[in-house]
Phi, psi and omega in degrees: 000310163290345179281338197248024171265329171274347165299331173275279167340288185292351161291285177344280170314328155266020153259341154275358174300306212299307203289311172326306163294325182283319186290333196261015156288340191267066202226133180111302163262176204288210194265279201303340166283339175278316172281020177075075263182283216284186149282141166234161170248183197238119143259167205269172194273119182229120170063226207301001180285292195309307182314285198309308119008286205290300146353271185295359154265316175294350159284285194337292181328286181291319137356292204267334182306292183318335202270330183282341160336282185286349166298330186295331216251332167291338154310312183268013164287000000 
């Protein structure tokens, strides 16, 4: 029962991360770029972009592992 409040808590915190992060990517274009919008060109990844970058595949990672955690462990009561 408590395990699956922190479990929740902690999806919750990690899902306002993942949208945090994906939102400061688009940072540098205009309005029209967040919502897919603007042209983009492919540049190679550099400093705080690759950090940032890095971050948000490892929330993604930890996101989704937890949400299969937690489907698995509400499955077996």
């Amino acid at each position: 029962m408590i395990l699956n409040v922190f479990l929740g808590i902690a999806q919750i915190v990690l899902a306002v991360a993942l949208i945090g992060a994906v939102l400061l990517q688009s940072k540098g274009e205009e309005l029209g770029g967040v919502f897919g919008g603007a042209q983009s060109i492919y540049q190679t990844r550099r400093g705080v972009d690759r950090l940032l970058f890095t971050i948000t595949v490892f929330l993604a990672i930890a996101f989704f592992t937890l949400a299969i955690v937690n489907v698995v462990l509400s499955a077996a009561k």
